[in-house]
Each structure stands twice: as structure tokens, then as C-alpha cells.
C-alpha positions, 0 to 999 in steps of 0.5 A: 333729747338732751343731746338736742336741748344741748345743742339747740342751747349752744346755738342759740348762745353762738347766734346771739354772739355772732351778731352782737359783734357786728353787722354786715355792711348794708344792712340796715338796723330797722330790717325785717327778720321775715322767713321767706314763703316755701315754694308751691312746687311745681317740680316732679316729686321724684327730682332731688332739688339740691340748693347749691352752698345753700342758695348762692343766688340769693343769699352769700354762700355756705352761711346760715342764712343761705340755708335757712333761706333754702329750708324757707324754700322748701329744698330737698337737699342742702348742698354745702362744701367741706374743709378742716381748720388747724385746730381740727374742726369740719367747717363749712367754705368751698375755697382754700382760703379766705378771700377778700371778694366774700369776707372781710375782717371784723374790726370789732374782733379781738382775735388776731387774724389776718386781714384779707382786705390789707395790703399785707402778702398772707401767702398760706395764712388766709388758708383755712387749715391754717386758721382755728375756728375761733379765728374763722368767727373773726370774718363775716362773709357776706360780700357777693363776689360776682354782683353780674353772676348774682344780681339777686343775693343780698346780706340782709338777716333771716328770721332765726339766722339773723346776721350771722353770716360767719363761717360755721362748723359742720355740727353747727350746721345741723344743730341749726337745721334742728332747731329750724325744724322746731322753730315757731317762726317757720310754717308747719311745712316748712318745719316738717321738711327742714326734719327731713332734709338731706345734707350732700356734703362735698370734701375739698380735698384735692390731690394736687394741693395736699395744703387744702386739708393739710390733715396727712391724708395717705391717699387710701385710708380716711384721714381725720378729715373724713373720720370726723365727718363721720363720726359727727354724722354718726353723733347726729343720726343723719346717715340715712340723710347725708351724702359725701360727695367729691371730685378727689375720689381718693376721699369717698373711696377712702369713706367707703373702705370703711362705711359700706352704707353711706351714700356717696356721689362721684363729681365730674368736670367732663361728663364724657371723660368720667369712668362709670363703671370704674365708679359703680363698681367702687361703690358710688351712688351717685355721679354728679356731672357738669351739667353743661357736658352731659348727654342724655345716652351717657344718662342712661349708661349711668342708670343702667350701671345702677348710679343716680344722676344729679348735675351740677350747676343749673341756673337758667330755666331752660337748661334745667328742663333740657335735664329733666328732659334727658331724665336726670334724677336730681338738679344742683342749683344756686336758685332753687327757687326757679328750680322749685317753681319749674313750669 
């Protein structure tokens, strides 16, 4: 109970900060915090509903309030990406770098960063092994990249997240999800699923691009990277709750040579080009497949070999129930809204 009176502190203190500095560019001052309604769902009990770096479709991704807005919902999963900064911290970004089409630079900051918006070559220096932590709360994050993709998204603050839409570190992440989960400005349900929701956490190693994490990973034995995952999972009690997750398997099989409980799920571009009983026997849970290359006999192969199966990334309604149909175990989706009210 200290550790999370301590750490609900903490976030409070950092949330308050956060959105002092600035806020995003089309927000207006007058705004409304309002939680969004949790979905009447009707999705199947026994499908995974994962919210894909949050709720990219409605909210920029991988921030606080693309995963408040995903608790708001009623999700069962939050799906969220993984890199490693210079100073050793897990933060939360799918990308290398910090890349102009998302984030911008505080011009109210008084940490040197580089500006992604200038005309300035940064080459690896936008990179966010590169950057501190403390650097990364320089930029907010809350530009939509693809407006035809996302027509849906907006920045506009939520109730408890506010505008903070900075990149975070992984603890912050779940000091959020707790406080979430005791918060008087969320429904009963909403605070009751939020203390039971799964993490399904992706590395973003990639063994053509050793930069990306920069950490001397060997390629066999988990690197810090990997060793401060769990042991932040360990710190919080949530290995019951998480699942690592890859498509550089030299990670989770790393993971696994040295946490033989941890769920872990094998990540594919090519559903028909995916070793599955190479990935059973290595100890995978899960395989998660492009769900655009998967079939419904390659579903049952990976059931028989005892692997759950949980495609990724399904948007249109239609596509989501030719997955149900094809009997996958779970969906990994930007609008877990639709997938949440499936009919």
C-alpha cells in the first residue's frame, strides 16, 4: 500500500507538471475533461479485446490518454510498444525515433533537445536510445500522422490524463492504470476492469538495427532492456497480468531462459511463413499474425500446437468478424470501441 500511495503521488506530481508546461496545438482552454462511456459489449466474453498503443484510432498513440480512453472503454488488453532511453529508462513509443509527424518540441521547455520540426539533419539524435528521459518530456506527442487513416483521433484532454500527451516510462504506465482503478471520476466498472486489465507489452528490438535499443544485447541472454521489464513487472505484481510480445524472437526467447511463467507472444508479418511448432516448443503462448495472411486452417494448427491466437491489426468490422469466425482467441485493434460493440 505505500509502494502505491507513493507511486499514485508520483504521478499525480508528474501529471500536474506535464500539462502546466503546455498544451497541445488545438486544444481549446474551456474543454471538457469528461470520461468517455465504457461500451455495452457485445463482444464474446472469451475474446481478448486488445487496444492497439492504447486507442490509436481515437486518441495519438502510446500516450496516457489513448489508454485512459481505452479503460474508459472497457478493453481487456492495453497493447502498447517498448524502447529503452540513453539513461536506461523502459518507455513507451513504437518508433526508432521522434518523428515530426507525431511530436513536436515544447517551446516552453528548458531541456536541450533536438527539435524535429527544424531543418537541422539530427541523423541518430532523434533516436530514443539516444535521448534521456527527461529529454523525451520535452516533446508532446499529440499530432495524428494520418488524418485519412485516423479521421476519428483527436488531442483534446481526458479526465485524469489531461493533456499530457508526453511520452512515458513503463512504471508510469501502471502507477496510471492503479490510480485509474481507484479514481472517483471513473464508473464502478470502469474502476473494476481498469484492476484487472492485461498489459501486452511489445519489445522493439530488431536484429537488423541493434541502435534501436543500443543496450549490447548478445542475441541469447536478455539484455537490460529485457531485465528491467521484468523486474519493473516483478516490482509491480503484474506477471499474472502481462504479456511480452515481439517479432525479434531472439527477445522473448531470451525472456524465456530465464522466467519460465511469463506469457509470451510471437509476432508475425506473414501468417503462412511463421514457424508454429518451432514457436510452441520455444515456449511461446501466443502467435499473433498479420490478420490480413491468416486462414482459418493455419487457426487450428496453432491450436492444436496448444498457442493461442490473437491477430493484429483489425479495424474494418467486417474483417473482425471473418476473425471470429475463423475462431481466433483475441483481436488487436486501433477502435476497440467497434470491436467492443461488435454485432
Amino acid at each position: 500500500m505505500k509502494k502505491f500511495l507513493l507511486g499514485f503521488g508520483l504521478f499525480l506530481l508528474m501529471t500536474a507538471c506535464s500539462t502546466a508546461v503546455s498544451k497541445p496545438e488545438t486544444v481549446n482552454d474551456t474543454a471538457v475533461t469528461a470520461s468517455t462511456e465504457m461500451i455495452a459489449r457485445t463482444l464474446p466474453e472469451n475474446i481478448d479485446a486488445e487496444g492497439h498503443r492504447g486507442t490509436r484510432g481515437l486518441k495519438p498513440e502510446n500516450t496516457l490518454p489513448a489508454f485512459e480512453t481505452a479503460l474508459d472503454l472497457g478493453v481487456d488488453t492495453l497493447e502498447l510498444d517498448l524502447h529503452y532511453t540513453s539513461d536506461g529508462v523502459v518507455v513507451l513509443w513504437h518508433d526508432d525515433k521522434i518523428e515530426k509527424d507525431k511530436c513536436r518540441l515544447d517551446p516552453d521547455s528548458d531541456v536541450e533537445a533536438p527539435d524535429p520540426d527544424s531543418l537541422i539533419k539530427w541523423g541518430d539524435a532523434l533516436m530514443i536510445s539516444q535521448l534521456t528521459l527527461e529529454q523525451l518530456k520535452a516533446y508532446q506527442c499529440d499530432r495524428n500522422p494520418d488524418e485519412d487513416t485516423f479521421p476519428d483521433q483527436d488531442n483534446a484532454p481526458t479526465a485524469l490524463a489531461g493533456s499530457n500527451y508526453r511520452p512515458v516510462a513503463l512504471a508510469e504506465l501502471f502507477d496510471f492504470v492503479q490510480a485509474y482503478s481507484q479514481s472517483e471520476e471513473k464508473s464502478e466498472a470502469q474502476r473494476a476492469n481498469a484492476a484487472q486489465v492485461q498489459f501486452n507489452i511489445e519489445t522493439k528490438r530488431k536484429p537488423d538495427n541493434p541502435k534501436a535499443i543500443s543496450d549490447g544485447f548478445d542475441g541469447q541472454n536478455p539484455g537490460p532492456f529485457e531485465l528491467e521489464i521484468l523486474r519493473l513487472v516483478d516490482e509491480y505484481g503484474l506477471e499474472d497480468r502481462v504479456i511480452i510480445q515481439s517479432f525479434d524472437f531472439r527477445s522473448i526467447w531470451a525472456i524465456r531462459s530465464v522466467n519460465d511463467t511469463i506469457r509470451l507472444a510471437a509476432l508475425s508479418r506473414q501468417a503462412g511463413s511463421a514457424d508454429l511448432p518451432e514457436i510452441a516448443a520455444k515456449g511461446a503462448n501466443i502467435w499473433s499474425p498479420k490478420y490480413s495472411t491468416l486462414t482459418e486452417p493455419l487457426v487450428s494448427k496453432a491450436h492444436k500446437l496448444g498457442l493461442q491466437v490473437v491477430p493484429w491489426t483489425v479495424n474494418d468490422p467486417d474483417d473482425m468478424r471473418a476473425m471470429l469466425e475463423m475462431g481466433v482467441d483475441g483481436i488487436i485493434s486501433d477502435r476497440p470501441d467497434i470491436l467492443l460493440g461488435l454485432k
